[in-house]
N, C-alpha and C positions, 0 to 999 in steps of 0.2 A: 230694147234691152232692159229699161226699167222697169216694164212689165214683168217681166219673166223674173226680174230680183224680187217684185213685189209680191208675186205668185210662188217664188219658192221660199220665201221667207213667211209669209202666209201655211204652206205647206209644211214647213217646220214648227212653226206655234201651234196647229193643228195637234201634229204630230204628236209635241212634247204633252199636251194637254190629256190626250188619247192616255199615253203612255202615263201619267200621273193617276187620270183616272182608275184605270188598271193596276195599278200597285197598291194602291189605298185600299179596291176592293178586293185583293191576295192576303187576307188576314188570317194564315189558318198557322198555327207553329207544326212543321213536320210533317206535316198532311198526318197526323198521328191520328185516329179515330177508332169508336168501339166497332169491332166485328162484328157483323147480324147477317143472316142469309135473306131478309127482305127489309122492304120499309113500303111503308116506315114501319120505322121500331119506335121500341117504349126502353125509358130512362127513368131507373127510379131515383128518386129526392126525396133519401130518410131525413124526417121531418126528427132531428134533434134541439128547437128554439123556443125560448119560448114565448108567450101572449103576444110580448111586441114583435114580434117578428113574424107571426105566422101569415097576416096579410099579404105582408113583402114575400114570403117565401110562396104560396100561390099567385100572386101577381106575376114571379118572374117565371114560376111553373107555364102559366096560360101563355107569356108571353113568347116565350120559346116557342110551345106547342102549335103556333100559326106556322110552322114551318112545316113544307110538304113530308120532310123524311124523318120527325122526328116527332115521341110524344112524350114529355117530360110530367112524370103523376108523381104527388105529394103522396109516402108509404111511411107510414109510422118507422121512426128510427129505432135503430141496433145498436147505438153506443151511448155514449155519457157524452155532454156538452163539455165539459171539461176536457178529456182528454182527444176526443173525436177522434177516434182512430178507424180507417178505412174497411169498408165490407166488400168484397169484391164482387163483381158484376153491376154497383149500384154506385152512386153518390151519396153521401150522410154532409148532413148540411147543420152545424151547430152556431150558437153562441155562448160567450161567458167574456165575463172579466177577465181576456188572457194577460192584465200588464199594461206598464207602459214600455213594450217593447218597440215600437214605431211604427205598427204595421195598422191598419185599418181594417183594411179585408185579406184575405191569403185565400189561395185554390193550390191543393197537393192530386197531381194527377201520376199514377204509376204506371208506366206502360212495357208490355211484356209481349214478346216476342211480335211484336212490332205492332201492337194495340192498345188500346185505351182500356183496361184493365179495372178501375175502381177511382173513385176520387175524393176528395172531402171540400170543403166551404166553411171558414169560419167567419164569424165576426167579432168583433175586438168591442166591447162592450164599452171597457177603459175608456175607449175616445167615444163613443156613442151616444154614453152619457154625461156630453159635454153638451154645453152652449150652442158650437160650432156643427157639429155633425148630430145632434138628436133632433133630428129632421126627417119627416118622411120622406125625401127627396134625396138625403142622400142615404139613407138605410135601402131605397130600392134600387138605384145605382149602382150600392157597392154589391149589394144581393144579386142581381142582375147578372154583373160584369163576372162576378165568380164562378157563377152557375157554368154560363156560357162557354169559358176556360175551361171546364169539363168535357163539353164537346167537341172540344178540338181547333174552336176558336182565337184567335189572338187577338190584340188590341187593334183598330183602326187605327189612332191616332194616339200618341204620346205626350204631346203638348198638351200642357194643363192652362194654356193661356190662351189658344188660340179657338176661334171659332167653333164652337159646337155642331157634333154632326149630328146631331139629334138618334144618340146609339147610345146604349150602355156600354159600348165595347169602346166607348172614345175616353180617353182621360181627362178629367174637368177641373177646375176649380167652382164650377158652379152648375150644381146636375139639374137644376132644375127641368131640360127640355132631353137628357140624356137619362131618359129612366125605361127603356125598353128596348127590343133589338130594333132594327129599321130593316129594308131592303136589302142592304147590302150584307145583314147578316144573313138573311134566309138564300138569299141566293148563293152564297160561300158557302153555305150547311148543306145543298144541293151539291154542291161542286166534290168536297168533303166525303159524302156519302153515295155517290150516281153510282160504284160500283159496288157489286156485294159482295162476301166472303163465304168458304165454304163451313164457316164456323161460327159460333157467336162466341163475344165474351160478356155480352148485359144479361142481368139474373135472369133466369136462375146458373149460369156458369159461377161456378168455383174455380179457384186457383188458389197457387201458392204466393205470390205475388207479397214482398217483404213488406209489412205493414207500421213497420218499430224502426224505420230509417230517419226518419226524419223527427226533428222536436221543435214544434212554431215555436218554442220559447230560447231555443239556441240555436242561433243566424249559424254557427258556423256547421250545423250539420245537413242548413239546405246544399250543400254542394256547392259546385260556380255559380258565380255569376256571369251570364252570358249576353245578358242586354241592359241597358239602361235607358231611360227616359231623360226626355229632353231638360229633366231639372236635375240630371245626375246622377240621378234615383237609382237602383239595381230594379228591373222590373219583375227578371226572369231569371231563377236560378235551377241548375241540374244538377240532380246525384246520382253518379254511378250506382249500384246495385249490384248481389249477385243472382237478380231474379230478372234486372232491368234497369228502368230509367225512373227517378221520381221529377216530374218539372215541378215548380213552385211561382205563383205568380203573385205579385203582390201589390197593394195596393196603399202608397204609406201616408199615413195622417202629418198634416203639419204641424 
């Protein structure tokens, strides 16, 4: 009889461990993704940053691009770094001194009849050019995690204190070893992407897709808040639309 406790108790830690595993690597928000009739497809990243940034912003281009169904190319930007406002079928990737609003990094994703639509990437200069974050380590981090948000990925992990998963898509207090995707992103980008659509929506597709909903400089017009991180934080906020949905992910500076 203490065998069969020890073996089903054994059976149960198994069990639980299995099932953690598998939640950790379920990081997608929505299963939301762009539409393409094959893959891989190509994602374009309008290059709106400047000198300092442009490293970081091919690094996480290449990085992504080791994914089987996906190829993320650096294409000259269509907006102004100031106000970054969204081109649709592509992602525009800015910075500037947005403020000291509290955010670090933000990714504005719109999704339209039930696709990934168009996206932006900013970064917060404000805090960048501090002490604390003018670091190539965490400039490719925050650049990284954002991008990624674009593709339909979610956070791995939300704890800023606890063990590094060696991902950009993990929450840090110290990015030094989380500056690219790992395996468990590319396999989730697989998961994400394994069926095709009879449509695209990445360029050259056009839409109407509201682009003037949202203002990174006033919190009260990303919509709810629908998640929080384990320090409180709001991580993830959504605004209704009359085209769709805009998520907002955020990344805040301490």
């Amino acid at each position: 009889m203490l065998r069969l406790k020890i073996l089903f108790i054994t059976i149960l830690v198994i069990g639980a461990s299995f099932f953690a595993l598998e939640a950790s690597a379920n990081h997608t928000w929505f299963n939301y993704h762009w539409a393409r009739t094959s893959n891989p497809f190509t994602i374009q990243l309008g290059d709106n940053v400047g000198s300092a940034w442009d490293s970081h912003l091919l690094s996480a281009s290449a990085g992504w691009s080791f994914s089987s169904v996906l190829d993320a190319i650096v294409v000259s930007g269509r907006t102004n770094s100031r106000n970054c406002k969204p081109i649709s079928g592509r992602v525009e990737v800015c910075n500037n001194r947005y403020g000291n609003n509290g955010w670090l990094g933000i990714a504005s994703v719109w999704v339209g009849g039930g696709h990934i639509v168009q996206g932006t990437v900013k970064m917060n200069d404000t805090y960048f050019n501090t002490a604390r974050y003018n670091t190539p380590e965490w400039r490719q981090f925050v650049m990284c995690q954002e991008i990624g948000h674009t593709f339909g990925l979610d956070h791995q992990d939300e704890d800023h204190s606890n063990t590094n998963l060696n991902t950009c898509m993990d929450y840090t207090n110290n990015p030094f070893s989380n500056q690219t995707p790992n395996q468990h992103d590319y396999e989730m980008l697989e998961t994400i992407y394994a069926h095709l659509d009879s449509i695209g929506t990445v360029a050259p597709y056009t839409a109407s897709a509201s682009s003037n909903e949202i203002d990174h400089d006033n919190r009260s017009t990303w919509g709810q808040s629908i998640r929080t991180s384990k320090d409180g934080k709001a991580s993830l906020y959504v605004k209704e639309t009359k085209d769709g949905s805009v998520f907002t992910f955020v990344i805040w500076a301490e």
